[in-house]
C-alpha positions in Angstrom: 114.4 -23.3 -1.6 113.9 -24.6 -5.0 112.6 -27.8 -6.0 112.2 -29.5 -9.1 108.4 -28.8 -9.7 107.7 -33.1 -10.1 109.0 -33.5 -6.8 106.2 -33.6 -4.3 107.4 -31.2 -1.6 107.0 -31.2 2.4 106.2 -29.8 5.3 104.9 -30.2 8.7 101.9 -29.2 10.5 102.0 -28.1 13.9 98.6 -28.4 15.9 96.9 -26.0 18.6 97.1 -27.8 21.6 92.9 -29.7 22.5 92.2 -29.2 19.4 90.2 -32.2 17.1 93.3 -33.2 15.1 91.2 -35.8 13.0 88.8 -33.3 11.4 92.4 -31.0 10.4 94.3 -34.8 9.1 90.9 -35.3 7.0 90.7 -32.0 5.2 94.2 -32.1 4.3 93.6 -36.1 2.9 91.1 -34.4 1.0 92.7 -32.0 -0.7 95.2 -34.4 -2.1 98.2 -34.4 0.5 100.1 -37.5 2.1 99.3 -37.0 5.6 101.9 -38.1 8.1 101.1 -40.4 11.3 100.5 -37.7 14.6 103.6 -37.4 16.9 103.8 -34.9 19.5 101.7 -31.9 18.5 101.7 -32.3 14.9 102.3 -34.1 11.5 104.3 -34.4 8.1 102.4 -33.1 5.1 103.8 -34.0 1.6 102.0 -33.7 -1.4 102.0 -31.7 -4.8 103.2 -28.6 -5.7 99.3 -28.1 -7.0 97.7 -29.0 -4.2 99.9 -26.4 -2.1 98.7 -23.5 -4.7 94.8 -24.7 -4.2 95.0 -25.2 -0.6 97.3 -22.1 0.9 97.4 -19.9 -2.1 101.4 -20.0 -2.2 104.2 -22.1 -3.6 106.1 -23.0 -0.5 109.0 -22.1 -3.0 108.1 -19.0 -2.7 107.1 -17.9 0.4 108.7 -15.4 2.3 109.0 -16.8 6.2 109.2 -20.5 7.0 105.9 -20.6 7.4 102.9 -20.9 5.0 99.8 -18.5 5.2 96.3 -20.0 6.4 94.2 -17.6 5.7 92.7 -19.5 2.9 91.6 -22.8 5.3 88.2 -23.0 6.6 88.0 -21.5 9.9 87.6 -24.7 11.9 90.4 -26.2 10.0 92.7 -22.7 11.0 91.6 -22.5 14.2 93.6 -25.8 15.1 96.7 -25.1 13.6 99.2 -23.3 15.2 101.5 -23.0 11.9 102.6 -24.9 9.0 106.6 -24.9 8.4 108.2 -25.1 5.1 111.0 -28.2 5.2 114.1 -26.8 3.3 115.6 -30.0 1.2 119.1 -31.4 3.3 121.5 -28.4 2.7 124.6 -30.9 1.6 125.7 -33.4 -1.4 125.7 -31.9 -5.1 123.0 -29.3 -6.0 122.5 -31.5 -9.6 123.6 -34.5 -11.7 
């Protein structure tokens, strides 16, 4: 998945269920992401391709699953995320203009 790098880029947080979701929503806020309205068991996270690098360590570009490593979040922030998914970009219409 390549992006151009001015694009902010997405993806979408998926929450350990009885978890505190606020505490997880703030620390992403915090770091400089656009964080998404709760539904279900988790949220939309866009923001940055620098605040990706700070926060996980990775370009989501560049990652090698469809997930993005959490190894660098605080414990307590960690501990109530089950995973964070990479969003590919739509797959149709031209590839540039």
């Amino acid at each position: 998945m390549t992006q151009n790098s001015l694009n902010p880029l997405s993806s979408h947080v998926l929450l350990v269920p009885q978890k505190p979701v606020e505490r997880v929503r703030a620390y992403f806020t915090d770091h400089g992401f656009d964080v998404g309205e709760l539904i279900a068991s988790g949220f939309a996270l866009t923001g940055p391709r620098a605040a990706y690098l700070e926060t996980f360590g990775t370009d989501p570009d560049t990652v090698q699953s469809d997930e993005l490593p959490l190894e660098r979040l605080p414990h307590e922030i960690a501990d109530g995320i089950e995973a964070v998914a990479v969003l590919a970009p739509p797959d149709f219409g031209p590839a540039s203009y």
